[in-house]
N, C-alpha and C positions, 0 to 999 in steps of 0.2 A: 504493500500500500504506500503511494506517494505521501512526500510529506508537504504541509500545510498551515501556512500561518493565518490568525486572523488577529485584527489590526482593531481597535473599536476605540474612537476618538471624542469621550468626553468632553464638546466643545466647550474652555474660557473654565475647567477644574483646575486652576492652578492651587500652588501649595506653599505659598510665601514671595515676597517680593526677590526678584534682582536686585541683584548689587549699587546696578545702573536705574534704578529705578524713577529717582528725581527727574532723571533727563527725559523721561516721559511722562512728566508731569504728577507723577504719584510717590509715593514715600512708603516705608518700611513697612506700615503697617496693614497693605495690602494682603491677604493672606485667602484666598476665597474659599476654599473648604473649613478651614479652623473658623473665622470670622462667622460661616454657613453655621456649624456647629454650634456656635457661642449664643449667637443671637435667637437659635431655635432650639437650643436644651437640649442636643446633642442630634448624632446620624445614626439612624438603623442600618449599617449594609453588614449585615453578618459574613456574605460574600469574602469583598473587600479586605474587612476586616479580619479573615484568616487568612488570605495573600498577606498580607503583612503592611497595609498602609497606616494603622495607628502607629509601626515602626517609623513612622516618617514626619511626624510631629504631631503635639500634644491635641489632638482632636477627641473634641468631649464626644461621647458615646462609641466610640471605637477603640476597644481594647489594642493593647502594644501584646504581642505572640510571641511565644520563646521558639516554636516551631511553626515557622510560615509555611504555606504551601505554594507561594511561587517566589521568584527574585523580585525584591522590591527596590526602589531604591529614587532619586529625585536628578531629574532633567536640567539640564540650564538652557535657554534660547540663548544663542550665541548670533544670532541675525541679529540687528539693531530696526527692531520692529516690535509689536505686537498684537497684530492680525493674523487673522485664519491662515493667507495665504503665505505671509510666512514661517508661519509653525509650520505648515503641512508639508511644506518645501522642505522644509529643515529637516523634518521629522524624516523625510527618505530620500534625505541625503545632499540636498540642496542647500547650502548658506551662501545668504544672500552678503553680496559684495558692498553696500548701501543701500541703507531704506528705502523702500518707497516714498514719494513723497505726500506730504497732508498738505492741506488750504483752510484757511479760514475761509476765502469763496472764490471759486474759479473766475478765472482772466474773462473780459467784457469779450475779447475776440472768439476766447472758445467759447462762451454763450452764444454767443452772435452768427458763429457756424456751425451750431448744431441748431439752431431756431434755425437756419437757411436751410439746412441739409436736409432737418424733418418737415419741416412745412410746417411747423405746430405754433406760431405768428407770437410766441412768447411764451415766457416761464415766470415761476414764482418760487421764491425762497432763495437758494445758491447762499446758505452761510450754514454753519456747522448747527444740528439738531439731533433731537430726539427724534427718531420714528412719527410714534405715537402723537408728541405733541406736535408737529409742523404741520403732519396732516389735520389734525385737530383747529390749526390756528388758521390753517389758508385752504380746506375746504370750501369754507363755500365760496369765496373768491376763484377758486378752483369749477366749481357748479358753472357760475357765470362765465366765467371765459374760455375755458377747457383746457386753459394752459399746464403743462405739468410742473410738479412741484418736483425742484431740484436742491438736494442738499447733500450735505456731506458730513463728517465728524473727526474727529482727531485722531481715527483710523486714516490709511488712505483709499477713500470712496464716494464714488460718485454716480449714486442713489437716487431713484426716478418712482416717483411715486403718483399714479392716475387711479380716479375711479373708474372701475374697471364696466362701471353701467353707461358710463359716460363715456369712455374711450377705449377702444377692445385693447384686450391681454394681448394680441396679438400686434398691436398698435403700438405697445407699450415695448415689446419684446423688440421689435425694428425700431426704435427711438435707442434702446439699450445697445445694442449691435451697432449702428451711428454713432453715440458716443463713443464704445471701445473703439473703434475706428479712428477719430482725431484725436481721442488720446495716444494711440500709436502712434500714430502719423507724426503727431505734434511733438513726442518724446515728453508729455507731464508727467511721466512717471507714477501714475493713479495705480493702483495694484487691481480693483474692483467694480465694475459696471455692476450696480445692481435692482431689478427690477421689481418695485414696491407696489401690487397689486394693492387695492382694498375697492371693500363695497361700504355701502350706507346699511346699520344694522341699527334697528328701534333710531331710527333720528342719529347718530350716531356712527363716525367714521372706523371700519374694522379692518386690521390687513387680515390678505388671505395665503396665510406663510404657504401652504402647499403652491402657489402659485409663483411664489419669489423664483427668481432665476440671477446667479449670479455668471456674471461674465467678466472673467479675469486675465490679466496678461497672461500671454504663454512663458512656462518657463523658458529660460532662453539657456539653460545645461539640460543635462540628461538628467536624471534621479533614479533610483536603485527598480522604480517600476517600468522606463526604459530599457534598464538591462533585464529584468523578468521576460519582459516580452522579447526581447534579441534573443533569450534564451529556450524560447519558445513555451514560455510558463503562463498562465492564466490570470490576469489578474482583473476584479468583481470591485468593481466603486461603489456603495450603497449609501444614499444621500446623496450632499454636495461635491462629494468626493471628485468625483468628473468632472465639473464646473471650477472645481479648484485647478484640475491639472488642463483644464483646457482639451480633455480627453486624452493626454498625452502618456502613453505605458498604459492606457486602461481598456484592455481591452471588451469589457462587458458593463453597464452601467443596470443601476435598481435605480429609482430616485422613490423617494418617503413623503410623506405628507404630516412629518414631524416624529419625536423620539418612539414614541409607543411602536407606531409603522415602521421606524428603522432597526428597531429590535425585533419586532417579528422577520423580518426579510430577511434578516443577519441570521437570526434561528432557522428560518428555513432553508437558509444556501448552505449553514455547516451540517445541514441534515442531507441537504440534495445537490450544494453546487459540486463541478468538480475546476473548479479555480483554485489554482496555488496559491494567492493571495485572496482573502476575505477584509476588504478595508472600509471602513465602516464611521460616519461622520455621524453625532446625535448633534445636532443643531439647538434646540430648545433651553439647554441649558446656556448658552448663552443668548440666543435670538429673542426668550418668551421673558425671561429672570433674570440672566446677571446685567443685562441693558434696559431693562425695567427695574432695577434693585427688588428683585423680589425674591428673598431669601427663603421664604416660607416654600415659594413654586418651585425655587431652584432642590431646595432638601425634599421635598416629595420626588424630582426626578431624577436625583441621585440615585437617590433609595428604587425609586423600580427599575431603573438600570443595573444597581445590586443583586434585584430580586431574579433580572435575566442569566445572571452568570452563572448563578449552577445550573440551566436549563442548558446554555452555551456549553458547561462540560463535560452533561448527560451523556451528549450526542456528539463528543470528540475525540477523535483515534487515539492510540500510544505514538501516532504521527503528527499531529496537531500542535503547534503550540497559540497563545492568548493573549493578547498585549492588552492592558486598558490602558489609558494614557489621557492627556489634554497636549492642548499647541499654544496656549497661553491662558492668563486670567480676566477676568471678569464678575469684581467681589462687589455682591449685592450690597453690600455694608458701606462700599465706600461713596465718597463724593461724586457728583457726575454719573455720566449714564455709558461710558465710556469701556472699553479693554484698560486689564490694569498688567500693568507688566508685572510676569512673575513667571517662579519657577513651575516644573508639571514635577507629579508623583509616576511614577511606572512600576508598572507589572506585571509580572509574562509569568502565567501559569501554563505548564504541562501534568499531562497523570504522573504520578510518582515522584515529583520534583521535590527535592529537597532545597527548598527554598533558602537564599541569601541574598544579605546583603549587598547591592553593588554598589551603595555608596551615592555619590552626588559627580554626576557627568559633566561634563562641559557643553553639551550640545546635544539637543534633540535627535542629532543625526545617527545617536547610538541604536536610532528603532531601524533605521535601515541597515545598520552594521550585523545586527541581527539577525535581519530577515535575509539579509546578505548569506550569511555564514550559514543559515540553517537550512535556504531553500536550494541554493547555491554550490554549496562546497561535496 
């Protein structure tokens, strides 16, 4: 029986601040699973917590184990970022040479040639926001003119938000593709086109996450899922995964309609796919909670991500191994509605593993050195 890695990326579960943390506007205190813990009277992931993540700092409700069941140990981002696309980069095998770059609001020209390009005769917003509140504030200004609402945040992105009764998804998705286009062209160094669907729900503006589409710069190196496929290995993107890599090394995409859906698909590829790599993006815990500061929503969806892992190792060979991991933070606790830079916890369980510690990495890129070694060698 071939062997088999499956990858599951706790999106924005970091586990204490970077070193470099100031320089992206946050401080030490950053901590998003301990901080999660604190403020809700601890985490149920009984899971987790026998791979050995209480080993990895003081998080109320999660015992520290004298005998783990998988290697545990803590990540550092070594990209100078901290966004999806460059954790995810990082993560197999990618570090980035310089950040992407951010905006408080994009150049009048690049406005002025995407309003030409789409025909859409104007926009509203273009300065850094919440989701939730921009569309909330320029709605119905939005009703009136049909302009779309453009903004961005102290990630690097540049975020298209229509009602979708007012201007089709499909309307929305070719405005998004336009943009990624003069960003390219133009070299602003944006990492993320991303398309912010919502309807009018009770009087009241709703996004409709299963509808988001992110469109993101191509990596412009190879990454360890590049060489999977040179090597004729399978590898299964479920979520955003594919949208991150710009479909690049992937060869089979799922896409989810949020966390609960991306765990089922996940369960049912390690029951039925036969893809070498199973990589697996939960979005919600940063898309629904840690960008809403909602610490309550974010610890319910740890915990049923916990609840899937023994179901995940039910149904996993003596070939198998299980990484959980994140690609940076996003602590409900803190200021701002923003990514917080910080380190990730990791954990690779296999059957019989006598788990250890590995200590504190220098880079995310240790998941592909992994998968490297294991699918590989």
């Amino acid at each position: 029986m071939k062997k088999r890695a499956i990858v599951v990326v706790v999106d924005s579960m970091g586990i204490g601040a970077m070193e470099d943390a100031k320089e992206f506007n946050d401080d030490s205190s950053c901590n998003t699973i301990v901080n999660i813990s604190k403020k809700e009277n601890g985490l149920s992931v009984p899971n987790m917590e026998a791979m050995g993540l209480g080993n990895l700092d003081d998080i109320i409700g999660v015992k520290k184990v004298e005998h783990a069941t998988a290697d545990y140990g803590i990540l550092k981002l070594k990209s100078k970022g901290k966004d999806t696309t460059t954790g995810h980069w990082e993560m197999m095998g990618l570090v980035l040479d310089k950040p992407f770059k951010t905006y408080k609001k994009f150049d009048d020209s690049l406005i002025n040639e995407f309003i030409t390009k789409t025909g859409c005769k104007g926009i509203l917003g273009n300065y850094p926001a919440s989701g939730t509140k921009i569309i909330k504030d320029l709605n119905d200004e939005h009703q009136k003119t049909k302009y779309p609402i453009i903004y961005t945040s102290s990630d690097s992105v540049f975020q298209i938000a229509v009602d979708i009764d007012l201007i089709p998804v499909e309307t929305l998705y070719d405005w998004c593709k336009i943009a990624r286009k003069l960003l390219d062209d133009g070299n602003w160094g944006v990492s993320r086109v991303i398309a912010r669907p919502y309807k009018i729900n009770n009087e009241k503006p709703a996004r409709i996450g299963e509808l988001r589409h992110d469109y993101s710069v191509a990596p412009y190196k190879d990454t360890i899922l590049n060489t999977l496929e040179k090597n004729n290995k399978k590898v299964l993107g479920i979520g955003k995964i594919f949208d991150i890599f710009t479909g690049s090394g992937i060869t089979e995409k799922i896409l989810t309609k949020g966390n609960t859906d991306g765990l089922n698909k996940t369960l049912d590829s390690i029951k039925n796919s036969d893809a070498d790599l199973i990589f697996t993006n939960l979005v919600d815990t940063d898309m629904l909670y840690g960008h809403r500061r909602d610490s309550s929503g974010y610890k319910k969806a740890i915990e049923e991500i916990d609840s899937y892992i023994e179901k995940f190792i039910r149904y996993m060979t003596d070939n198998d191994i299980l990484i959980i991991t994140a690609d940076h933070g996003c602590d409900p606790t803190y200021i701002g509605s923003d990514h917080t830079r910080e380190k990730v916890p990791y954990l690779m369980y296999r059957h019989n593993c006598a788990g250890k510690n590995i200590g504190t990495k220098d880079s995310l890129s240790y998941v592909s050195e992994v998968i490297s070694s294991y699918l590989l060698s």
